[in-house]
C-alpha positions in Angstrom: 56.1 104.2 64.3 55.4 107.5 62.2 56.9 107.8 59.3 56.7 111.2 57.8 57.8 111.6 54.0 58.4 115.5 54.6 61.3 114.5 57.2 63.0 112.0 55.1 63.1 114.7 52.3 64.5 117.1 54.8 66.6 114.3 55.7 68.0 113.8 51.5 68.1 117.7 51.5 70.4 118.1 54.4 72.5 115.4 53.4 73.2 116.4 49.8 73.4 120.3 50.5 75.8 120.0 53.2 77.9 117.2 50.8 78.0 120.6 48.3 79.0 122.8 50.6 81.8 120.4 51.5 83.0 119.6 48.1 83.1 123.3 47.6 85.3 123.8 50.6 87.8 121.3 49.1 87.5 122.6 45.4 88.8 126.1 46.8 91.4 124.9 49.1 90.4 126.2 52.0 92.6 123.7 54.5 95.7 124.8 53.8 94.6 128.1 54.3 93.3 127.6 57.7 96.1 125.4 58.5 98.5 128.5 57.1 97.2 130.7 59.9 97.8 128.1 62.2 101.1 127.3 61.7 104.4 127.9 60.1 107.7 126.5 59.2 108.6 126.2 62.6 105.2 124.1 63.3 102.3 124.1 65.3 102.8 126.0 68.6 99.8 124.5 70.0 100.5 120.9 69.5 101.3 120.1 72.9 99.1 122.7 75.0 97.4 121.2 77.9 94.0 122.6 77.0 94.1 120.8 73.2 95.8 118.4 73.9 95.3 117.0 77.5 91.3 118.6 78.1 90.1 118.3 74.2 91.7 115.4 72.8 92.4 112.9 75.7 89.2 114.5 77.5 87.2 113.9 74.6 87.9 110.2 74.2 86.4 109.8 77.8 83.3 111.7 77.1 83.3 109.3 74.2 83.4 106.2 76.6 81.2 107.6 79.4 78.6 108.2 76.1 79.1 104.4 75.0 78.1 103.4 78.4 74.3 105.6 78.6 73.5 104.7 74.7 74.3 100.8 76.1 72.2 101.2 79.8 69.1 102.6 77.3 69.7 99.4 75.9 69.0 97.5 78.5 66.8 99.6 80.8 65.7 103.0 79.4 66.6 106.8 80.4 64.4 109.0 81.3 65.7 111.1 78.5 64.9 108.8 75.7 61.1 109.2 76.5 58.8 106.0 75.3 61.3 104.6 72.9 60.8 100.8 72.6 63.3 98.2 72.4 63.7 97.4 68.9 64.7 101.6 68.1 67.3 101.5 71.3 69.1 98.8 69.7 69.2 100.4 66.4 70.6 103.6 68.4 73.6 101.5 69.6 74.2 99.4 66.4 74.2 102.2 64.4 76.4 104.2 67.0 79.1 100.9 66.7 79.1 100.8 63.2 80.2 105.0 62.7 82.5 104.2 65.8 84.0 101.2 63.6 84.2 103.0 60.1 85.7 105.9 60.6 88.8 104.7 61.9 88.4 102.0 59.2 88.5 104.6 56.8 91.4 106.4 58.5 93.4 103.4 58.3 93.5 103.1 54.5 93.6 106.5 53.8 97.2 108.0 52.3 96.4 111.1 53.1 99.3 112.4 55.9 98.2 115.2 59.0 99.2 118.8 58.6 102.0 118.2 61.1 103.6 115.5 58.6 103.8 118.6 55.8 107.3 120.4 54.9 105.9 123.7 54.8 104.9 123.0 58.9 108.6 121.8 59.2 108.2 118.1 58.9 108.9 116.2 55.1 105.5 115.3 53.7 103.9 117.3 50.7 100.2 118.4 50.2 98.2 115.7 48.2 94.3 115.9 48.3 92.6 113.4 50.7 90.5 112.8 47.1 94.1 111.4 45.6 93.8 107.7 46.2 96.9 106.0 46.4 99.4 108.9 46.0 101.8 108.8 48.7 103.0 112.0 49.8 105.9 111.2 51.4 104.3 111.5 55.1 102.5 108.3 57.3 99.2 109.0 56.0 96.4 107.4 58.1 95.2 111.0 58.7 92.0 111.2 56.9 89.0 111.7 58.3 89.3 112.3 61.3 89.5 109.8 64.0 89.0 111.8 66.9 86.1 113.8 65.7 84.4 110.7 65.7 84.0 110.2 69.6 81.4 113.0 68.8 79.7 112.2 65.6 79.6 108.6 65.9 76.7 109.8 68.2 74.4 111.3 65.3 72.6 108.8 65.1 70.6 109.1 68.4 68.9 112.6 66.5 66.7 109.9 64.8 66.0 107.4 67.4 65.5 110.3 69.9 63.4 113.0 67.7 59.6 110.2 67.3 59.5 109.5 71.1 61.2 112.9 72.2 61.7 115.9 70.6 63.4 118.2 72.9 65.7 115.5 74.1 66.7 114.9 70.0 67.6 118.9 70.0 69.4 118.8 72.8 71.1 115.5 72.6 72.2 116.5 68.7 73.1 119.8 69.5 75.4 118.0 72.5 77.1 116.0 69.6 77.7 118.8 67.0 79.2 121.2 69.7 81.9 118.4 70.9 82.8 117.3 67.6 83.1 121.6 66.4 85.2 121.4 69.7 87.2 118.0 68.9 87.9 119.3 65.4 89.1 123.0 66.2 91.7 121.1 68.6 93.2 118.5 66.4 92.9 121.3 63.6 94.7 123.8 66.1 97.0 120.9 67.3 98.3 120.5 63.4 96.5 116.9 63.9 93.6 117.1 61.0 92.7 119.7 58.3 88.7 121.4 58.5 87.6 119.1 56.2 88.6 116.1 57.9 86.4 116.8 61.1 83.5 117.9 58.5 83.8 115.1 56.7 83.6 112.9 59.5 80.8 114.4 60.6 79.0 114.1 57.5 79.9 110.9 56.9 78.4 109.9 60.1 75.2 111.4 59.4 75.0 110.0 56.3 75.4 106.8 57.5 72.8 107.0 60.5 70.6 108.3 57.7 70.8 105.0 55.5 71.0 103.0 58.2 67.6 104.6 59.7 65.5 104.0 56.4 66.9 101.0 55.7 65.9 99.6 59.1 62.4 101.4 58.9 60.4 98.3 57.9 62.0 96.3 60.3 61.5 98.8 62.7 57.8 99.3 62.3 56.9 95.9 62.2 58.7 94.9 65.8 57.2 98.4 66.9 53.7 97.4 65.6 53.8 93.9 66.3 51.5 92.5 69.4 54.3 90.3 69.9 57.4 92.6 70.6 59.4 93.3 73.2 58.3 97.2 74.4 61.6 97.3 76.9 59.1 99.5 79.0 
């Protein structure tokens, strides 16, 4: 397996630049912005439209499932699409697509932080607190941060690295696949009152970041079942 130290540095780069630009959007306050030109006292007049709610949102989650199902089939007996990928690099693909499906929602779970919907000013009780205030309560449910549903997308990062060694163009299009869902997921729930911006964004970049570790952490492995007379191609 090729290892190239120039795309693990464009890796870091990407990972820490688009952290800045993130941490930037929060230090400004740009989500209750957005969310102000999205709703008012009254609420969110999109919550319940068919197209965000019934297409994006419940939509999504199936194109999440039907997703789950091809990364497990290349699993077990390889797509087309995946090129010459050997075994030990599919199953990395799925672990690593199981553990981003598992954390975010982990995450979500613990978090304080309440959904835009839950917020006085949108005509519910809650009051803004900063996803970055652990432990405050803010008077809402919390469980709201990140974001849950932008995950049936981003969980799916992860197959830009097991993809772009044996294939290329399938890693451009299968990444560009994932980050046009997720944009799509996120403007919904964000539309919907469901999530702030930065809770899709942050899901997103927490996902890559996490397919990133969990690529170079598994290279040795991976290169020595790759190079090894002995492996299992799953060819």
């Amino acid at each position: 397996m090729n290892f190239s130290l120039t795309t693990a540095r464009r890796d870091v780069l990407w990972t820490l630049s688009s952290l800045a630009l993130l941490l930037a959007w929060d230090f400004v306050g740009m989500d209750l912005t957005v969310m102000h030109w999205l709703g008012d006292e009254h609420g969110f007049v999109w919550r319940n439209h068919w197209f965000f709610s019934r297409v994006l949102h419940d939509g999504g989650r199936w194109l999440s499932a039907v997703a789950i199902v091809v990364v497990l089939v290349n699993v077990v007996r390889p797509w087309s699409f995946a090129g010459d990928m050997k075994l030990p690099t599919r199953l990395w693909w799925f672990s690593a697509m199981v553990i981003c499906l598992v954390l975010i929602p982990t995450l979500k779970q613990r978090s304080a932080t309440s959904c835009p919907w839950d917020l006085a000013e949108f005509g519910s009780s809650a009051r803004y607190v900063s996803h970055w205030a652990f432990g405050v309560d803010d008077g809402g449910g919390g469980r709201c941060f990140p974001s849950g549903h932008a995950s049936a997308a981003f969980s799916f990062l992860c197959g830009w690295f097991a993809l772009r060694a044996a294939t290329p163009i399938a890693a451009r299009r299968w990444v560009a696949g994932v980050w046009v869902c997720g944009i799509l997921f996120g403007i919904a729930q964000s539309v919907r009152g469901a999530h702030y911006p930065s809770h899709t964004l942050w899901t997103a970049w927490i996902c890559w970041t996490t397919s990133v570790v969990l690529w170079y952490s598994a290279r040795p492995w991976l290169a020595l079942r790759i190079a090894s007379p002995g492996a299992v191609s799953g060819r």
